[in-house]
Every structure is written in structure tokens, then in C-alpha cells.
BADO-21617 format. One line per field, with one value per residue (C-alpha): x, y, z. Coordinates in nm, 2 decimals, m for minus. Example, Ala and Ser with C-alpha at 12.3 -4.5 7.8 and 13.67 -1.06 7.14 Angstrom:
px [1.23	1.37]
py [m0.45	m0.11]
pz [0.78	0.71]
END
This chain:
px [m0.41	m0.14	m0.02	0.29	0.21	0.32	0.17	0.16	0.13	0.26	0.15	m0.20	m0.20	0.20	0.11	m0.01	m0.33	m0.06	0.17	m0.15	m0.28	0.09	0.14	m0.18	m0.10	0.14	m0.15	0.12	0.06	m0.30	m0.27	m0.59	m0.66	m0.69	m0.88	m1.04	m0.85	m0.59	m0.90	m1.06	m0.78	m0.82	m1.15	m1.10	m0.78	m0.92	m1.18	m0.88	m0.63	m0.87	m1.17	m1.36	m1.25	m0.87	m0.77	m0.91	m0.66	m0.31	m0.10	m0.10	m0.52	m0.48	m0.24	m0.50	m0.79	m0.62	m0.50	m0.86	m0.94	m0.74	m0.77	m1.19	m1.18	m0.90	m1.09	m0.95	m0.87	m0.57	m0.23	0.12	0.22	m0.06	m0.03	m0.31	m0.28	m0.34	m0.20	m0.26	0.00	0.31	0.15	0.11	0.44	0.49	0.12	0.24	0.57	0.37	0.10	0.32	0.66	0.92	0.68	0.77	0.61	0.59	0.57	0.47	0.57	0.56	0.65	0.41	0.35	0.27	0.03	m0.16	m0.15	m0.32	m0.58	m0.66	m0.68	m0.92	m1.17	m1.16	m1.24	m1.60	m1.67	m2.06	m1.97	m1.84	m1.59	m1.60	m1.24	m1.16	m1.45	m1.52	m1.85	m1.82	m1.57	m1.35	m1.02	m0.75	m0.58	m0.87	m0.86	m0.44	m0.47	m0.72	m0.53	m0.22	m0.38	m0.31	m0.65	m0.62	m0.59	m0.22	m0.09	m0.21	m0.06	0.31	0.31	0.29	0.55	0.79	0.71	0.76	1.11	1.29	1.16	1.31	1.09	1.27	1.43	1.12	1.03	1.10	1.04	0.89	0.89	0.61	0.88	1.13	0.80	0.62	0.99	1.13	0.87	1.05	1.36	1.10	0.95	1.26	1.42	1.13	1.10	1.43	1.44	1.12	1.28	0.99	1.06	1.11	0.77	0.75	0.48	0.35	0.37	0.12	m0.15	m0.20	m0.56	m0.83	m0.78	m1.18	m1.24	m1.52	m1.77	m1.44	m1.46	m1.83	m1.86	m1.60	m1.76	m1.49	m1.49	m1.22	m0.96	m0.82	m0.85	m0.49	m0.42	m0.32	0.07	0.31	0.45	0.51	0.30	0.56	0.31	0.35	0.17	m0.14	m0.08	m0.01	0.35	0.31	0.17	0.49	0.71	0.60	0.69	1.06	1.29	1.02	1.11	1.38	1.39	1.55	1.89	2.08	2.14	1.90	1.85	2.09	1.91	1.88	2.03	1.77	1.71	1.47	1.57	1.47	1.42	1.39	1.51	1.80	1.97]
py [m1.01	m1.15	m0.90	m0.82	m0.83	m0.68	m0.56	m0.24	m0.29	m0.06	0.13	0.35	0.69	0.68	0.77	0.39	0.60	0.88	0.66	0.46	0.80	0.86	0.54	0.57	0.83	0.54	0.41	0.04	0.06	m0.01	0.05	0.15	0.17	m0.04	m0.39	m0.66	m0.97	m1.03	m1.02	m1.28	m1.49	m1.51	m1.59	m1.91	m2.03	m2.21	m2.41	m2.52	m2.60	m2.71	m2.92	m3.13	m3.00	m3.01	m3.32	m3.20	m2.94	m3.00	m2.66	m2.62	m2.66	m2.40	m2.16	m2.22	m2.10	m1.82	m1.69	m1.75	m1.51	m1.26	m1.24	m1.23	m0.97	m0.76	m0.90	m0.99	m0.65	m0.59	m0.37	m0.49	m0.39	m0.46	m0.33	m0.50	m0.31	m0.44	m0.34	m0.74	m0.85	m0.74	m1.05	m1.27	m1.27	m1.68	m1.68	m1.38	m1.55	m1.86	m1.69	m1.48	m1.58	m1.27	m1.04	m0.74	m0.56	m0.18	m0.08	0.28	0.35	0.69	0.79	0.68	1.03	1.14	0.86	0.89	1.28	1.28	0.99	1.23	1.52	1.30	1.26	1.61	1.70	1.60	1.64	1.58	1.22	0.90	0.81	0.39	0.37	0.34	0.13	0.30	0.36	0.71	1.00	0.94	1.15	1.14	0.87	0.64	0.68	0.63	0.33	0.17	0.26	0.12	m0.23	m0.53	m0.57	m0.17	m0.02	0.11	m0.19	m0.45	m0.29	m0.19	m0.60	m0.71	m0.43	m0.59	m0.94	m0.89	m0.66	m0.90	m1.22	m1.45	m1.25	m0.89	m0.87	m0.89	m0.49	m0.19	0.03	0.41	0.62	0.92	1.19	1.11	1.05	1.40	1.60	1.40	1.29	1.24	1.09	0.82	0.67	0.73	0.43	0.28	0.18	0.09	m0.19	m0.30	m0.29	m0.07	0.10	0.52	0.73	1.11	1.19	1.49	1.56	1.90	1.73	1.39	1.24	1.19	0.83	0.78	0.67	0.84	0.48	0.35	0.68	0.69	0.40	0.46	0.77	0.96	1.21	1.26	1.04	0.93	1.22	1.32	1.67	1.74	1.88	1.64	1.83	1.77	1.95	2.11	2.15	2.14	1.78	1.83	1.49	1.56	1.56	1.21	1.07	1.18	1.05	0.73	0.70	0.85	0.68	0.43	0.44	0.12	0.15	0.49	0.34	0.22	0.52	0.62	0.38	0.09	m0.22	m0.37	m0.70	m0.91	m0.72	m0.46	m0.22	0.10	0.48	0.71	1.00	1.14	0.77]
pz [m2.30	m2.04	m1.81	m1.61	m1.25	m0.97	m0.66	m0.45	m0.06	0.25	0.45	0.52	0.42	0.24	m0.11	m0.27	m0.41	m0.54	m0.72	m0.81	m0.96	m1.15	m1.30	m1.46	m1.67	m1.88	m2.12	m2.10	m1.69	m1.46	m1.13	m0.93	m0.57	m0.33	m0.47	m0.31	m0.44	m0.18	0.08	m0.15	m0.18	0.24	0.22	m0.07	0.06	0.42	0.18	m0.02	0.27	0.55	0.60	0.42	0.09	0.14	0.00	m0.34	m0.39	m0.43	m0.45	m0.84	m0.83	m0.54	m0.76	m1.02	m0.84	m0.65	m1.04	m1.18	m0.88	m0.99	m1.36	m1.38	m1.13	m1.40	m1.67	m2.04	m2.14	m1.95	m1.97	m2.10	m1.69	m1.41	m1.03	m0.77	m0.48	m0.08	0.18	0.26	m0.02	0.26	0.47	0.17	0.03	0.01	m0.19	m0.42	m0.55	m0.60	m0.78	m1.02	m0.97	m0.95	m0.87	m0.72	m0.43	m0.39	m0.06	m0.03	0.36	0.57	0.98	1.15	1.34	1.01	0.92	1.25	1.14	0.86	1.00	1.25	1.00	0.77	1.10	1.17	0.85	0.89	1.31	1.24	1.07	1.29	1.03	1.01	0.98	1.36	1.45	1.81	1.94	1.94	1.84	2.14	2.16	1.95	2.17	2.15	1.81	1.80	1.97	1.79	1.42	1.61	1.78	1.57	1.37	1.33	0.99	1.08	1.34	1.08	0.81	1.01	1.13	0.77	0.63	0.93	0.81	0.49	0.49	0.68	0.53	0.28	m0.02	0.10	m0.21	m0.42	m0.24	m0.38	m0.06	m0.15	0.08	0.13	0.13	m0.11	m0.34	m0.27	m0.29	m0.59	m0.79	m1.10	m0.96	m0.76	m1.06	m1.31	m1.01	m0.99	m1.37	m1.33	m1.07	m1.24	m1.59	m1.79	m2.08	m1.96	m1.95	m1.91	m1.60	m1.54	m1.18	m1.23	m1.31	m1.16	m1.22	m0.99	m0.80	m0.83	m0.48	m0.40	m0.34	m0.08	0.09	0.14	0.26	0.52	0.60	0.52	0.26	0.06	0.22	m0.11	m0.29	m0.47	m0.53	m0.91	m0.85	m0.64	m0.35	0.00	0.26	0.56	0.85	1.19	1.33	1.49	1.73	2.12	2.20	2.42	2.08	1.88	2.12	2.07	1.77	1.77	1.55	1.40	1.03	1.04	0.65	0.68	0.86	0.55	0.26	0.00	m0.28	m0.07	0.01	0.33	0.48	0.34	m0.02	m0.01	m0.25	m0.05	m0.20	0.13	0.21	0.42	0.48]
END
């Protein structure tokens, strides 16, 4: 069966698993967590374009191989609407529109403070485990562990550099920016938009009972329990930020995508939901 494709990208720890979670409950829509194909498109692509190799490929043959890619790892049985999701895809935006031209790109996005928050939160939840997803030696402090998410090859900094790239690039107008809050407060509004700007037939969600995202191998093997589990009822969590006040600082005025209003789209495209405007 030929799908529909688009792609889900973003930021760490802004609700991709949640809306993942949501949009499965439409039997027409898949949309797991976090897969492996944009990193596997990395690894093909230098035999294809450098080396040796390279003059065998011109950039159909390479479109070709990159799509063969894709489809054995969703397999034959696929959905009338298919999401991949990586937070990678923000970085590959020139591949993407080649690969499945007008694809659109969700990009689930969040304050940073809050990110690093709930990072942090996810490491303390487990103080006898070294949790692999900051790649220090030892536990460090919370800056350490800050600065690492934030440098460039970082889980965060990687991530915010290709979100940049890709809002205010020449493909902006293939995003649909979600944003973390406007999802957890409005739920229903979010997706009744969101099936909107990507033209799908209405679908009644259930925002009570939201199924289990099933990442319990990804966790474990980041040594982090539970950092994509999804609680059953959408809601936002008001807490007070466990992050050092030199940390929040930092970050002041960080989310750019909040400066037009709600639902506007920016300069280059992006069709942004976010809250407050």
C-alpha cells in the first residue's frame, strides 16, 4: 500500500512521542517514535556522493535508494497517512522534499528551560543509574550535564541548530510548528489545525486515554527509564523549574517561534501553533 508521508522532527523532550501516541489512535494514521531512517540515510548517502562509488549514482539512483531505505524499513503493509519521526529530518530538509515531494514537517518545539527541566528531572529519577543520554564520565552537576545537552553534538544543541536551519530556510513553509504548551492545554484544538494544514479527513481523539508510546527497548538502552513514557490524559504540568536560576537566565526569551501570533506563519512560511503570540 502507498502511503502519505510526512515527517515529525523538533525538538527533545516537546511532545513528538505525545502527538506520536495521539495520532495513533486514527487506524488511517502511523506514527511511532523516534526511527532510525533519517540516521540511515546519513550513513548511505557519503557512499553515494563521495568516493569511489560516486560517479555511479546520479540523484534519481540516489532518491531511489534513499526511498528503498525508507519503505523496507515501514514495510508493505502501510497506512493511507505515514509520519517517520527524527529529530534529524529539521537538518535534512533539501533530502526530504526530494524524497517525498510536499512533504510536511512537524516540528514539536518547547522553552528550552523547560526541556533542560525535564532532562534533568529524567536523570534524577534514577540517581543510582549514569543515564547515557549526556555521555559524561560521571554524574557531574546539573551544569555539566546543561552544557553537554546544549553543545553542538548534544541531544538539545543538535536538535535547536537544525530547528533554526530549517525555520528560516527556503523549505519553512513545508513546517507546521507545535508547540509543547499549546499541545498539553489544547489538545483538541492542536490536532483539529493540524489535520487541517495537512488536509486529513476530521478524527475524534480521545485526549483521556492516550496509548502507551512502547519505548521501553530506546529507554533502556539509554539508561533511562521511562523517558518516553506518555501519561494517558493530555494536560499540562504547572511546576515550578527545578534548574538554578543562572541556568534559566540563559535562556530568557529563546522561543523566536513565539514572536508572530498564534496560528500566523512566519516570514519564511512556517505555519506556527504556539501559545500567547
Amino acid at each position: 500500500m502507498s502511503s502519505v508521508v510526512h515527517l515529525i522532527s523538533g525538538l527533545p523532550r516537546s511532545g513528538s512521542t505525545l502527538l506520536g501516541a495521539i495520532l495513533n489512535q486514527n487506524p488511517a494514521i502511523r506514527a511511532g517514535m523516534s526511527s532510525p531512517v533519517a540516521v540511515m540515510l546519513d550513513r548511505i548517502m557519503p557512499v553515494m556522493a563521495a568516493g569511489e562509488y560516486a560517479s555511479l549514482f546520479d540523484d534519481a539512483q540516489k532518491v531511489a535508494v534513499l526511498r528503498g531505505v525508507f519503505e523496507a524499513y515501514h514495510g508493505d503493509a502501510r497506512p493511507p497517512v505515514l509520519f517517520d519521526t527524527n529529530r534529524a529530518w529539521c537538518a535534512r530538509m533539501a533530502v526530504a522534499d526530494r524524497m517525498f515531494p510536499g512533504v510536511r514537517v512537524v516540528c514539536c518545539v518547547r522553552d528550552p528551560v523547560w526541556i533542560l527541566d525535564s532532562f534533568e528531572r529524567a536523570f534524577r529519577r534514577h540517581p543510582f543509574r549514569l543515564s547515557r543520554l549526556h555521555g559524561l564520565p560521571n554524574a557531574g552537576t546539573v551544569f555539566d550535564r546543561a552544557e553537554q545537552l546544549m553543545q553542538p553534538t548534544g541531544s538539545l544543541g543538535a536538535a535547536w541548530q537544525a530547528f533554526q536551519e530549517a525555520y528560516f530556510g527556503e523549505w519553512a513553509h513545508r513546517l507546521i510548528v507545535v508547540d509543547y504548551d499549546e499541545l498539553a492545554d489544547e489538545p483538541d484544538r492542536v490536532l483539529a489545525v493540524l489535520y487541517a494544514e495537512l488536509g486529513l479527513p476530521a478524527f475524534r481523539h480521545d485526549f483521556t486515554a492516550v496509548g502507551p508510546a512502547n519505548g521501553e527497548g530506546v529507554d533502556e538502552a539509554l539508561n533511562t527509564p521511562g523517558l518516553h513514557a506518555v501519561r494517558p490524559r493530555v494536560a499540562r504540568e504547572h511546576r515550578r523549574t527545578i534548574l538554578p536560576p543562572q541556568l534559566v537566565s540563559r535562556f530568557a526569551n529563546a522561543c523566536f517561534w513565539r514572536d508572530g501570533a498564534p496560528g500566523a506563519s512566519n516570514p519564511g512560511g512556517a505555519f506556527v501553533l504556539a501559545p500567547g503570540g
